[in-house]
C-alpha atoms as an extended CHARMM CRD file, in Angstrom:
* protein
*
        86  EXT
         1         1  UNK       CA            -56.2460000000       -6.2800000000      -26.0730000000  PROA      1               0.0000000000
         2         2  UNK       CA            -54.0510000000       -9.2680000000      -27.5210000000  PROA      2               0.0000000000
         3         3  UNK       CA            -53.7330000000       -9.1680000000      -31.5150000000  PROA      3               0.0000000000
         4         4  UNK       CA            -53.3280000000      -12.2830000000      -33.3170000000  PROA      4               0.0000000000
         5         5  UNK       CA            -51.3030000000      -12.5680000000      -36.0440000000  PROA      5               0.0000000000
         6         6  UNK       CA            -52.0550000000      -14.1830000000      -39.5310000000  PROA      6               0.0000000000
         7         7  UNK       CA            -50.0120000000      -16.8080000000      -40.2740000000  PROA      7               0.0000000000
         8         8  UNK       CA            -48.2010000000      -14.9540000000      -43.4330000000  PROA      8               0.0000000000
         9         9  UNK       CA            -46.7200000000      -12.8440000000      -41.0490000000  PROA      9               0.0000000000
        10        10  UNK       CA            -45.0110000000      -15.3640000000      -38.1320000000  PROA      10              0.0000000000
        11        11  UNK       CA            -43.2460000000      -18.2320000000      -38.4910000000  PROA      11              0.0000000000
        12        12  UNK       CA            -44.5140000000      -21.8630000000      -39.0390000000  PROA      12              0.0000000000
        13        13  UNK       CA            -45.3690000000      -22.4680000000      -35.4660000000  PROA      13              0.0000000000
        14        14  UNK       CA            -46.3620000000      -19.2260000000      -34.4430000000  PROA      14              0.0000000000
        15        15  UNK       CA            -42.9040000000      -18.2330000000      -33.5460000000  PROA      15              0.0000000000
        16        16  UNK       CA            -41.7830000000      -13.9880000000      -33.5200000000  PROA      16              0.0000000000
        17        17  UNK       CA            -42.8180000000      -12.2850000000      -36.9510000000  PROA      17              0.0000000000
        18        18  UNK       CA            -40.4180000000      -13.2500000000      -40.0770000000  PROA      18              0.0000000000
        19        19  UNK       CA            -38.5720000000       -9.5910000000      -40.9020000000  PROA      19              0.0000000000
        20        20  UNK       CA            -39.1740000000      -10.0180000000      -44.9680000000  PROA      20              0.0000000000
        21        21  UNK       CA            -36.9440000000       -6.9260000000      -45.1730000000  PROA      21              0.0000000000
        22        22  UNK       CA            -34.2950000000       -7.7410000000      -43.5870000000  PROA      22              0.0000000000
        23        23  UNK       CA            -34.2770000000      -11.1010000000      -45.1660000000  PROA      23              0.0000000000
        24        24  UNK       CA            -34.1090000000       -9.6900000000      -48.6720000000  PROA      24              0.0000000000
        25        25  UNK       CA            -30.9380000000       -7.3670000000      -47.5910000000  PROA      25              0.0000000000
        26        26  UNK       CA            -29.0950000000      -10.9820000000      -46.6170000000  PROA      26              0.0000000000
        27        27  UNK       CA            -30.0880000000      -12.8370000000      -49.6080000000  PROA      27              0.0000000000
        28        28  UNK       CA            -28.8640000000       -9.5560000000      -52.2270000000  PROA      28              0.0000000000
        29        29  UNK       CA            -25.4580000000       -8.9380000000      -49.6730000000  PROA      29              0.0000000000
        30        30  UNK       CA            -24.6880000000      -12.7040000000      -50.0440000000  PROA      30              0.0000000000
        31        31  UNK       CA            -25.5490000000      -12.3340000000      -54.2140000000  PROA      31              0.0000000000
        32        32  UNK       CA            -23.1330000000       -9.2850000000      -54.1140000000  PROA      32              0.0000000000
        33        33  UNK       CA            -20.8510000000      -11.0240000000      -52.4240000000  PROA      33              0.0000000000
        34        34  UNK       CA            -20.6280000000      -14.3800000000      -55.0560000000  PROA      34              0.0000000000
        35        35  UNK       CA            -20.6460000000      -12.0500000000      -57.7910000000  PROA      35              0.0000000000
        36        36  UNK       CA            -17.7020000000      -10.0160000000      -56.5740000000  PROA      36              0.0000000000
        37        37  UNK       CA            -15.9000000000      -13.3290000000      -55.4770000000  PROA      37              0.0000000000
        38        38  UNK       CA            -16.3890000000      -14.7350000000      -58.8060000000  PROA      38              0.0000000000
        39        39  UNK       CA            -15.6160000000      -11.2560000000      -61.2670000000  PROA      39              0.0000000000
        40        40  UNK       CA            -12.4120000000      -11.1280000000      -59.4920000000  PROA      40              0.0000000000
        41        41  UNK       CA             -9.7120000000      -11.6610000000      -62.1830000000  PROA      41              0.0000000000
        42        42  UNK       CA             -7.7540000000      -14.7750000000      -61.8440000000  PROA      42              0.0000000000
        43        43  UNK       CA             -5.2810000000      -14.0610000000      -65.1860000000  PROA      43              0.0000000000
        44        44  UNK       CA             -3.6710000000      -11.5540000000      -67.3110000000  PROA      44              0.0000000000
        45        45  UNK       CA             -6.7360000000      -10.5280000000      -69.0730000000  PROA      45              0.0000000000
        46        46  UNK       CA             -8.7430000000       -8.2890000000      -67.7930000000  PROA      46              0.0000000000
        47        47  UNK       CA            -12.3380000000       -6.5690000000      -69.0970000000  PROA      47              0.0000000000
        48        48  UNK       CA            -12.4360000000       -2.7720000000      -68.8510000000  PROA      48              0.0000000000
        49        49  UNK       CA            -15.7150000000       -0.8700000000      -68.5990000000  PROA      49              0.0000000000
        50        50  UNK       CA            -15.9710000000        2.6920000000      -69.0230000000  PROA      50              0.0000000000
        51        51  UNK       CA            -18.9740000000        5.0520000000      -69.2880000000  PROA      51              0.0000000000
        52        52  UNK       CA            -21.2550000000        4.5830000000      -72.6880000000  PROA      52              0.0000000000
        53        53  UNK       CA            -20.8680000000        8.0780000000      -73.4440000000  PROA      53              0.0000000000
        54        54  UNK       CA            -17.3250000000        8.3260000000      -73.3960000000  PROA      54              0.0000000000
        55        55  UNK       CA            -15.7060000000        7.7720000000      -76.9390000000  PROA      55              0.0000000000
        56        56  UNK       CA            -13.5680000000        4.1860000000      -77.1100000000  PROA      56              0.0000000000
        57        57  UNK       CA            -10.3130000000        6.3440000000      -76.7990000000  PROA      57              0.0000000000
        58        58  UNK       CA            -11.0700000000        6.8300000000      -73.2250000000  PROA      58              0.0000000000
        59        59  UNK       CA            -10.7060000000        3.3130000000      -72.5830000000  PROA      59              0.0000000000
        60        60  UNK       CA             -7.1910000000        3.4740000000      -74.2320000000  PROA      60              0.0000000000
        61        61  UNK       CA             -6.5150000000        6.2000000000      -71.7120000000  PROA      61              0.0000000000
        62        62  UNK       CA             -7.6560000000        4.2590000000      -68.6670000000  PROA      62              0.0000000000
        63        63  UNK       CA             -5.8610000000        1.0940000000      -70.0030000000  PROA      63              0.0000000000
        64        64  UNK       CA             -2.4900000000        3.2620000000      -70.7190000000  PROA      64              0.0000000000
        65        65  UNK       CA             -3.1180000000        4.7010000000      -66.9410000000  PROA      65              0.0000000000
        66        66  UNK       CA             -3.1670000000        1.8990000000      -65.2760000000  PROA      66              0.0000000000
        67        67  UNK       CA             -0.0300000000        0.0710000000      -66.9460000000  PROA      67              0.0000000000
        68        68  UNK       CA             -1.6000000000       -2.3310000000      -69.2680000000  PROA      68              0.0000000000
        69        69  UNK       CA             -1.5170000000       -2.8130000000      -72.7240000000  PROA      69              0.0000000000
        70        70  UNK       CA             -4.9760000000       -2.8770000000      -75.2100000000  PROA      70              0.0000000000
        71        71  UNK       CA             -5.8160000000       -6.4550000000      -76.7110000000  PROA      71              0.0000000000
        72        72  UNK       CA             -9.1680000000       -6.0200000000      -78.1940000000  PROA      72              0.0000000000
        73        73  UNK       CA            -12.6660000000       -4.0200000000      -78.4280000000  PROA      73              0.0000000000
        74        74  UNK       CA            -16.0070000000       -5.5390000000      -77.1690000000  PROA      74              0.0000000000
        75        75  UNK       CA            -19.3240000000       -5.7500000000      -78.9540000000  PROA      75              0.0000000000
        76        76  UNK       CA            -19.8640000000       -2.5890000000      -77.6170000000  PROA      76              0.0000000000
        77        77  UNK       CA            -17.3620000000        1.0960000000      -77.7160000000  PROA      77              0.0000000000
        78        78  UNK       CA            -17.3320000000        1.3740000000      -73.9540000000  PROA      78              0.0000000000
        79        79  UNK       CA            -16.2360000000       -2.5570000000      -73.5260000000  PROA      79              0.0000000000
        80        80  UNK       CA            -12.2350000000       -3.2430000000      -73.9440000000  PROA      80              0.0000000000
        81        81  UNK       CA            -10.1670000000       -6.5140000000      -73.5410000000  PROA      81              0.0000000000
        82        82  UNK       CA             -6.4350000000       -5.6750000000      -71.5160000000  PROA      82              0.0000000000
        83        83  UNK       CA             -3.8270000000       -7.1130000000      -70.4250000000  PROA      83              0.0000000000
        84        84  UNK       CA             -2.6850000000       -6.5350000000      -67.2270000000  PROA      84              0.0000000000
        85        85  UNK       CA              0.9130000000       -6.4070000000      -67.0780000000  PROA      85              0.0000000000
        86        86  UNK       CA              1.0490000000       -6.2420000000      -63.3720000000  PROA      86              0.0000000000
C-alpha cells in the first residue's frame, strides 16, 4: 500500500524527503568552520584561555611554555592577553 507523504516532510514539488538532520550537521560544520577561519590569529597578540578553575598563574605557565611573553589580564582570571614571539 503506497503512503503519501505530507508536504513538511518532501520537497516543494514532491521531490525525495528533505533529511532535516543532516541539513543541520552542514549548516553547524560550515559555522565551525567561519568561526575557526576567522579566530585564527593574524598578529602578535594572541588571547589565552585556560580552565576557570585554574588560578591566573597557570596562564603565566602556559604563556612561559609556549615562548611568549604576558601583556595583560582579561575581565576574567582564566582570560590572558600574550604576545607571541614566534
Amino acid at each position: 500500500m503506497a503512503t503519501r507523504l505530507s508536504h513538511e516532510d518532501t520537497g516543494r514539488r514532491g521531490e525525495r524527503p528533505v533529511n532535516r538532520a543532516a541539513l543541520c550537521i552542514h549548516f553547524l560544520l560550515f559555522v565551525l568552520l567561519v568561526l575557526s577561519v576567522w579566530a585564527m590569529p593574524r598578529g602578535p597578540l594572541v588571547l589565552v584561555v585556560t580552565h576557570p578553575n585554574e588560578p591566573p598563574q597557570k596562564a603565566m605557565s602556559v604563556i612561559a611554555a609556549a615562548g611568549g611573553s604576558f601583556v595583560a589580564s582579561g575581565g576574567l582570571p582564566w582570560l590572558s592577553l600574550a604576545h607571541a614571539d614566534s
